[in-house]
TORKOL-4160 file (C-alpha; in steps of 0.2 Angstrom, whole numbers, padded with zeros to 4 digits, m for minus):
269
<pt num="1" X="0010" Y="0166" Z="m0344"/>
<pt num="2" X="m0009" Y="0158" Z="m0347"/>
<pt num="3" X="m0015" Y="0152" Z="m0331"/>
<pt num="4" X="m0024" Y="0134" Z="m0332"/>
<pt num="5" X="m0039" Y="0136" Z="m0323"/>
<pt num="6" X="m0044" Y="0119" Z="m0327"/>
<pt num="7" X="m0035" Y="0105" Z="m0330"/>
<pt num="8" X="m0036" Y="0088" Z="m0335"/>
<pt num="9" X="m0023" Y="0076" Z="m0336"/>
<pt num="10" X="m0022" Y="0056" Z="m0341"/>
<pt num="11" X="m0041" Y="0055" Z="m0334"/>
<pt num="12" X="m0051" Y="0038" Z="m0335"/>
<pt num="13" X="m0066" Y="0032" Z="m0331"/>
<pt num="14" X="m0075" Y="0015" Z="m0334"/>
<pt num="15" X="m0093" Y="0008" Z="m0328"/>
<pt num="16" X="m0098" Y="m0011" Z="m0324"/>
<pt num="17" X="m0105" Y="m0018" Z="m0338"/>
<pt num="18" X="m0125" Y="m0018" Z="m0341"/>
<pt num="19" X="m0132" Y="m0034" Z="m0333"/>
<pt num="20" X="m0151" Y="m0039" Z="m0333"/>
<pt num="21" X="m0159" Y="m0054" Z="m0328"/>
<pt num="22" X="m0150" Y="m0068" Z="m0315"/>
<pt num="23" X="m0133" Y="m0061" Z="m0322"/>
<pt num="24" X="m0136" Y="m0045" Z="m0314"/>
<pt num="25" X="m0142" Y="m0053" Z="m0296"/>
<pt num="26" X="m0129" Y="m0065" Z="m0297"/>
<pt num="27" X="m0116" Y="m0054" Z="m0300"/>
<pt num="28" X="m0121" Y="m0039" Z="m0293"/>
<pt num="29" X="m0104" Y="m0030" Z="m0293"/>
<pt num="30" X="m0095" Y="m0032" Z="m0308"/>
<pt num="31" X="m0078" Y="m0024" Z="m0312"/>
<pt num="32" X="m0079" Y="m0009" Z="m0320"/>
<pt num="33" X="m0074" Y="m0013" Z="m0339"/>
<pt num="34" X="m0086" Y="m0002" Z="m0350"/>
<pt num="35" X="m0072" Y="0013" Z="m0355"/>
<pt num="36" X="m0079" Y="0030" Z="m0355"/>
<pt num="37" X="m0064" Y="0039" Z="m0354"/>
<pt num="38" X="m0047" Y="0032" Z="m0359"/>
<pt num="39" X="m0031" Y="0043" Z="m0353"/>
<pt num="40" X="m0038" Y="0059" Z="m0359"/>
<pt num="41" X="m0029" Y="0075" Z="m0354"/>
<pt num="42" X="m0030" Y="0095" Z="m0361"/>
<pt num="43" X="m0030" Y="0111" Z="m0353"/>
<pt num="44" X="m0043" Y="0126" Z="m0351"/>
<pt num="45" X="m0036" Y="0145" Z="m0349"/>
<pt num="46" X="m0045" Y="0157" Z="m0338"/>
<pt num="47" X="m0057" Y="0167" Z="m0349"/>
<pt num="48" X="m0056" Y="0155" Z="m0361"/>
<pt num="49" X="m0071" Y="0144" Z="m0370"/>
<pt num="50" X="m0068" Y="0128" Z="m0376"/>
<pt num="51" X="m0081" Y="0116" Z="m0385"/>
<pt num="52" X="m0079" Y="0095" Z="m0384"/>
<pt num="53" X="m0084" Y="0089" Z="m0400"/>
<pt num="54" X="m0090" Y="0071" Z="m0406"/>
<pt num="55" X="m0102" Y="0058" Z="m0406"/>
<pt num="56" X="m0114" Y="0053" Z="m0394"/>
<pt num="57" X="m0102" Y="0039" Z="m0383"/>
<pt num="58" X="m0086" Y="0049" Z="m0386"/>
<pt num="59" X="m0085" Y="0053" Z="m0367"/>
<pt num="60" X="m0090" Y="0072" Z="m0368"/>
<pt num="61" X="m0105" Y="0072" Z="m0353"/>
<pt num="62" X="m0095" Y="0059" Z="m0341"/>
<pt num="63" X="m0080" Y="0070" Z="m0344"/>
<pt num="64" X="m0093" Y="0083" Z="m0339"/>
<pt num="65" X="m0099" Y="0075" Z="m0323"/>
<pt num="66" X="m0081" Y="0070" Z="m0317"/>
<pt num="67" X="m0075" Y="0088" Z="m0317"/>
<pt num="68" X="m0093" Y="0093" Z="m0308"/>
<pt num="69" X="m0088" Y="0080" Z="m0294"/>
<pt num="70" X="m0104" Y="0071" Z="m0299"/>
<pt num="71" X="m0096" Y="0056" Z="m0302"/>
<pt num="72" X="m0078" Y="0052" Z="m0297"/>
<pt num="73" X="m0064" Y="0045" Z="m0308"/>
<pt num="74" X="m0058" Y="0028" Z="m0311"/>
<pt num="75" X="m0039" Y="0036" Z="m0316"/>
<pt num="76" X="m0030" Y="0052" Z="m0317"/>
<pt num="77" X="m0032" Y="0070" Z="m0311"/>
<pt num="78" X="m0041" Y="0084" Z="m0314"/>
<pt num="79" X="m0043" Y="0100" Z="m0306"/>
<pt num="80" X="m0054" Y="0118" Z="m0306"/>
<pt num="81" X="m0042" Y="0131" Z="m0299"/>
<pt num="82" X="m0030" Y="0120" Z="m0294"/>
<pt num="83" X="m0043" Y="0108" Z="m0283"/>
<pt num="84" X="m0045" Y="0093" Z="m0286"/>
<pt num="85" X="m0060" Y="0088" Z="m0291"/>
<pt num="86" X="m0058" Y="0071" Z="m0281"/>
<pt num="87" X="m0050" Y="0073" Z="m0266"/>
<pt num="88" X="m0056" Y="0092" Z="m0264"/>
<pt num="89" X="m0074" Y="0091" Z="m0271"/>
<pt num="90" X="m0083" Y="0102" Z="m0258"/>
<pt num="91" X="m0071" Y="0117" Z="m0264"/>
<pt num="92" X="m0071" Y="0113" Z="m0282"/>
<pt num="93" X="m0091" Y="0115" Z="m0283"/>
<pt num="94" X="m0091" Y="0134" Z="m0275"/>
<pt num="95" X="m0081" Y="0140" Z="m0291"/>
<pt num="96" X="m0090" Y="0131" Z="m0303"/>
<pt num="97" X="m0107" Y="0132" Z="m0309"/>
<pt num="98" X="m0116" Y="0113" Z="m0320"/>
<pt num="99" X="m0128" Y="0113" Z="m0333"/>
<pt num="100" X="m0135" Y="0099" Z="m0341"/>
<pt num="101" X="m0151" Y="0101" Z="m0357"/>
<pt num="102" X="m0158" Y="0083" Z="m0348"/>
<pt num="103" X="m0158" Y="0085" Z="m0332"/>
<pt num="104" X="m0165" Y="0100" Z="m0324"/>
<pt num="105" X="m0168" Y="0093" Z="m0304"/>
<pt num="106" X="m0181" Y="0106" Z="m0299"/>
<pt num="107" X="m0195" Y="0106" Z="m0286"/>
<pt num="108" X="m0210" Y="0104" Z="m0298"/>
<pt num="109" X="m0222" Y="0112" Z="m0286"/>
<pt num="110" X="m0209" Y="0124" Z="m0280"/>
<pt num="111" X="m0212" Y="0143" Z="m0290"/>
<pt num="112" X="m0196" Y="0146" Z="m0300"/>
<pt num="113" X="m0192" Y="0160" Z="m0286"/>
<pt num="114" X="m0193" Y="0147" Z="m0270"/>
<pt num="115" X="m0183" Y="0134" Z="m0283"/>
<pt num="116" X="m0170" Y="0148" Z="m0286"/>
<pt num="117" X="m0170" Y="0155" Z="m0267"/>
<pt num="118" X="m0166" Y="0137" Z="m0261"/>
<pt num="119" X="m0152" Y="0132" Z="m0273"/>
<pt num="120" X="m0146" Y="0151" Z="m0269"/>
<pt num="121" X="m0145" Y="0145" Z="m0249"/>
<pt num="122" X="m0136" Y="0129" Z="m0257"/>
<pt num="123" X="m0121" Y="0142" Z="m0261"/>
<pt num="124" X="m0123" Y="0151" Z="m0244"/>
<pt num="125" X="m0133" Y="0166" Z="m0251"/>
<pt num="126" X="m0145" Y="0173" Z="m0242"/>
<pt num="127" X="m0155" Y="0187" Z="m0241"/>
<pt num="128" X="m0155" Y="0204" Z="m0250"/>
<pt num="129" X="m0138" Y="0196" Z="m0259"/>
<pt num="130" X="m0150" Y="0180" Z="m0265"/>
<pt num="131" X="m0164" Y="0189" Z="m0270"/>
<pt num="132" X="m0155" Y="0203" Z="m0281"/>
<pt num="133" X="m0145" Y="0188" Z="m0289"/>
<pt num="134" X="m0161" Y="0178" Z="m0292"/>
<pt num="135" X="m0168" Y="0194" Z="m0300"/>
<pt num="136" X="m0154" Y="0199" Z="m0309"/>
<pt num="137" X="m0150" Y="0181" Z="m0319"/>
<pt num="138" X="m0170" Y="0178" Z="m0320"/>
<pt num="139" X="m0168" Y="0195" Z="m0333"/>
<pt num="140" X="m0152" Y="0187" Z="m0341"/>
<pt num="141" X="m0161" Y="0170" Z="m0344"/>
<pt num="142" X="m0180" Y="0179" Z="m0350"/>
<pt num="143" X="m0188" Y="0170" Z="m0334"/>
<pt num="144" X="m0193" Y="0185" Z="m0324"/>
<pt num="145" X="m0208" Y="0184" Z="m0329"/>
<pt num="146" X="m0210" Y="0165" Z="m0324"/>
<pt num="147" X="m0204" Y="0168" Z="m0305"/>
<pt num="148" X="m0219" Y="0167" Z="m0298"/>
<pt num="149" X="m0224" Y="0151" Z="m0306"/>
<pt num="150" X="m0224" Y="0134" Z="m0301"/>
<pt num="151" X="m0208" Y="0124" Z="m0311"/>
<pt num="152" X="m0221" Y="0110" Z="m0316"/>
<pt num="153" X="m0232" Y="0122" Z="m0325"/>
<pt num="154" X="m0218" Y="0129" Z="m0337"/>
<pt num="155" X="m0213" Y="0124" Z="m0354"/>
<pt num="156" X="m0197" Y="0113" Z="m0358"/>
<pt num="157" X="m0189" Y="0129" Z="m0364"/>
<pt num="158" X="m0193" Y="0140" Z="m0349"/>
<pt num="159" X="m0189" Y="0124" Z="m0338"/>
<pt num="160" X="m0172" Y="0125" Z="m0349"/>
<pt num="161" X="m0168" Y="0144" Z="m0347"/>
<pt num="162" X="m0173" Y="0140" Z="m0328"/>
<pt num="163" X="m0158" Y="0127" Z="m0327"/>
<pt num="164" X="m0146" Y="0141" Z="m0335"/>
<pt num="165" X="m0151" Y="0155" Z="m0324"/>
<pt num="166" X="m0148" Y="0142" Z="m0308"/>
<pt num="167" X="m0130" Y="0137" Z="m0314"/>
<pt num="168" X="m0125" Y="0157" Z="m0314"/>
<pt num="169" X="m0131" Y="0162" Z="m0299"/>
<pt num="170" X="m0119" Y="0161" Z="m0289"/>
<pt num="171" X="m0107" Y="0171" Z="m0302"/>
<pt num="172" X="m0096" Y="0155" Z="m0305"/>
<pt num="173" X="m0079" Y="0158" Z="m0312"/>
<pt num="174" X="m0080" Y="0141" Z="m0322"/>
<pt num="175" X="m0096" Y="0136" Z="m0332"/>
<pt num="176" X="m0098" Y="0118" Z="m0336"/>
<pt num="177" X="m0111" Y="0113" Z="m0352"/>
<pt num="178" X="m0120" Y="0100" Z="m0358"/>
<pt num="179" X="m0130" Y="0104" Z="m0373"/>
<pt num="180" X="m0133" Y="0121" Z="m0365"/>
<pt num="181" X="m0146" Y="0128" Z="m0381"/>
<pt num="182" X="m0153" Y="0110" Z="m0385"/>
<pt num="183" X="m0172" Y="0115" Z="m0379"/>
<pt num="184" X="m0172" Y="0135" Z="m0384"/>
<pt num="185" X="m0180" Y="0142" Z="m0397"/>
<pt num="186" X="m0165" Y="0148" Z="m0409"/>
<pt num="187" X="m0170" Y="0166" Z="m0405"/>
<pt num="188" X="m0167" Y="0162" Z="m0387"/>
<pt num="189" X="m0150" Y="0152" Z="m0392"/>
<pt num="190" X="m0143" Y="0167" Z="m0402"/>
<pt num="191" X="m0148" Y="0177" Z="m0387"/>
<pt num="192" X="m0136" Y="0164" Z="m0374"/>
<pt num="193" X="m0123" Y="0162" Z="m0385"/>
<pt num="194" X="m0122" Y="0181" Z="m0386"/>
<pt num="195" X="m0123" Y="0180" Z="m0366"/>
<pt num="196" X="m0110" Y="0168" Z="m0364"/>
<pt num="197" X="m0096" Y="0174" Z="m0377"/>
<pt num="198" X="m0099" Y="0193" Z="m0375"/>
<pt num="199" X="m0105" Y="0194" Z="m0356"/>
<pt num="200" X="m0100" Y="0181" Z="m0348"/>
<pt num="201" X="m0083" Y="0175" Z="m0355"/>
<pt num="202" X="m0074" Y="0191" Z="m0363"/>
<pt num="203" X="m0080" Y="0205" Z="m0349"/>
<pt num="204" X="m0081" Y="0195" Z="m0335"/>
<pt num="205" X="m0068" Y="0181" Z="m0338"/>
<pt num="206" X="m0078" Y="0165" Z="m0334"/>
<pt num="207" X="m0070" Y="0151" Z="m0340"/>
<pt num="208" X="m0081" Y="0142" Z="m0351"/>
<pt num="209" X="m0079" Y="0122" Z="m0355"/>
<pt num="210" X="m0095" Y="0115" Z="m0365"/>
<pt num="211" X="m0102" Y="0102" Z="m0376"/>
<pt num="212" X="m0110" Y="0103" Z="m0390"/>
<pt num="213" X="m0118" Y="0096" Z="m0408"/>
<pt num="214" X="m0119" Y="0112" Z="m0416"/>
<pt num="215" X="m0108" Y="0116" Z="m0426"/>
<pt num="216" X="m0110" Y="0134" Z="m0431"/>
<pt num="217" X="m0112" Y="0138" Z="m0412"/>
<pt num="218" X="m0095" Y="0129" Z="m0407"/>
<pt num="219" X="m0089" Y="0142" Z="m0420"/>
<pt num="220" X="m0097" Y="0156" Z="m0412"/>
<pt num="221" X="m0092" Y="0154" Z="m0396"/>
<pt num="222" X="m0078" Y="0142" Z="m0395"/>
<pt num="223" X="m0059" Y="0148" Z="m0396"/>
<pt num="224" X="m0055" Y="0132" Z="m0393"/>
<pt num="225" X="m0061" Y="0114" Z="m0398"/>
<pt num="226" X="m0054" Y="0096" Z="m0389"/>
<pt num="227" X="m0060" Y="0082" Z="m0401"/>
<pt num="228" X="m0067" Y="0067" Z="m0393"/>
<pt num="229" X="m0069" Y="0049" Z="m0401"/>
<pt num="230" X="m0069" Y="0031" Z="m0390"/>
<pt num="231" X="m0066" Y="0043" Z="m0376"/>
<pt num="232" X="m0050" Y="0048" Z="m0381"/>
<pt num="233" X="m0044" Y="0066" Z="m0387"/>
<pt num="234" X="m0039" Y="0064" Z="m0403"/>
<pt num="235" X="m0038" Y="0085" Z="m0407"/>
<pt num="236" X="m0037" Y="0100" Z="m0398"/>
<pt num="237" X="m0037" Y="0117" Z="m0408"/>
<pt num="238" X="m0045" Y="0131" Z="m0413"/>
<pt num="239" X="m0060" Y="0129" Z="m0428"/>
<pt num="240" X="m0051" Y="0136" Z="m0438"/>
<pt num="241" X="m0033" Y="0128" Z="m0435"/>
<pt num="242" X="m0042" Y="0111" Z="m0438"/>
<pt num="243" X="m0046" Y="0118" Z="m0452"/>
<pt num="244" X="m0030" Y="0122" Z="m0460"/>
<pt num="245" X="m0021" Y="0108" Z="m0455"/>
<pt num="246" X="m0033" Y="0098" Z="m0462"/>
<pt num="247" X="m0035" Y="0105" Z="m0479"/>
<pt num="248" X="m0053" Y="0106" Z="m0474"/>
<pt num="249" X="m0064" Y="0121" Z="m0482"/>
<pt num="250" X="m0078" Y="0117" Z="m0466"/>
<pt num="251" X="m0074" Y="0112" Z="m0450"/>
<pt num="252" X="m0087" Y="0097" Z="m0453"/>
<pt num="253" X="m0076" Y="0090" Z="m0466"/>
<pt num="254" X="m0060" Y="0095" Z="m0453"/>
<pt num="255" X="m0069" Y="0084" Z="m0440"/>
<pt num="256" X="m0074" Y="0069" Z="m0454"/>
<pt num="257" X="m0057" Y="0070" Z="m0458"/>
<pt num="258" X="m0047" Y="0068" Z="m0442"/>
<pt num="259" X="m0060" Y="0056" Z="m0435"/>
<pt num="260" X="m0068" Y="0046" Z="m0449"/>
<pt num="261" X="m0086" Y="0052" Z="m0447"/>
<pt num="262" X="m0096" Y="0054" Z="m0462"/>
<pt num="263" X="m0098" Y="0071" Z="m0467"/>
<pt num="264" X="m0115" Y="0076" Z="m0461"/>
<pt num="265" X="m0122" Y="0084" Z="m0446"/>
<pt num="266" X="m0130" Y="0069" Z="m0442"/>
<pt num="267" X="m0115" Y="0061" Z="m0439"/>
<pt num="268" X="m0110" Y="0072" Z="m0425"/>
<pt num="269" X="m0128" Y="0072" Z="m0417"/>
């Protein structure tokens, strides 16, 4: 029987509207009516990799930062392991490790190693554990060669592979993505993807859950795709099971079909 590693069931969230000007000082506090997420609910199998799909707005990243207990839900449930995310945060985050290509939150004039070293002691590593893990992930990533620098003095990219070597350092059994190959250079993008769906997902069994706008790496890694539109779910199979049940000859034209987008890559980006 396949173990649901995570799980997400009828899960909702909406923000305040965006106020500016006297509206926003007079009314400082306005209920929540901007919908994100609207009763969305699939599952994720332990060693499995699964890709949310759509357009920017569809509800991919605040799905992403519910289940990374950055941001709490306004309805439903989801869990990591069987923890819920809301009421059991502080357990759900040692098993998971969060990646976002936007936000990196490093120490800019920290070196990449005292960046690493402290985020390590986040996770409760220390010592001769921490520094072989830091060694070990900076090789994986292409960093090792930056460790000694300071974070503010690297490229995006290096920035980047940085962010990705912090969210495996603590050997996570669930992976959480946003974008995870938006600011590498494709050599460096083949070279993660063959990381994640080789390494990481079919010999170790991480549990991978990602977003994405690229098609042709969905299809790499993914076994799995959940289609987001509005913030609902409005498909979950594999590529090529959209396909045929589409009629679809490309899993673009499967995703224009079922959600009405034209039939570009543009549309999805």
């Amino acid at each position: 029987m396949l173990e649901h590693v995570i799980s997400v069931e009828a899960l909702e969230k909406y923000f305040p509207p965006a106020r500016s000007g006297w509206r926003a000082l007079l009314q400082p506090f306005s209920r929540p009516t901007e919908r994100a997420l609207a009763g969305v609910s699939f599952t994720v199998n332990r060693g499995e990799a699964v890709a949310l799909v759509g357009p920017n707005g569809a509800g991919k990243s605040t799905l992403l930062r519910v289940l990374a207990t950055l941001i709490l839900p306004t309805g439903g449930r989801a869990t990591l392991g069987g923890i819920d995310v809301e009421r059991d945060g502080a357990r759900a985050r040692q098993q998971l490790g969060y990646h976002t290509g936007g936000d990196e939150g490093f120490y800019g004039r920290l070196t990449a190693r005292e960046n690493l070293a402290f985020f390590a002691a986040m996770n409760n590593m220390s010592g001769a554990v921490a520094r072989e893990r830091i060694e070990s992930v900076a090789h994986q990533m292409g960093v090792a060669d930056q460790l000694s620098r300071q974070v503010r003095t690297l490229s995006t990219g290096m920035t980047h592979r940085l962010g990705l070597a912090r969210a495996l350092l603590h050997g996570p059994a669930i992976l959480l993505l946003d974008e995870p190959t938006r600011s590498l250079d494709p050599l460096a993008a083949a070279d993660f993807r063959r990381l994640l769906k080789g390494d990481l997902v079919r010999r170790h069994g991480t549990t991978l859950l990602f977003a994405s706008h690229t098609l042709s790496e969905i299809e790499e890694i993914a076994d799995r795709m959940v289609l987001l539109d509005d913030g609902q779910v409005i498909a979950c199979n594999t590529p090529a099971g959209l396909r045929a049940s589409t009629g679809a000859a490309t899993l673009e034209a499967a995703i224009a079909r079922l959600a009405g987008y034209p039939a570009t890559p543009e549309a999805l980006g």
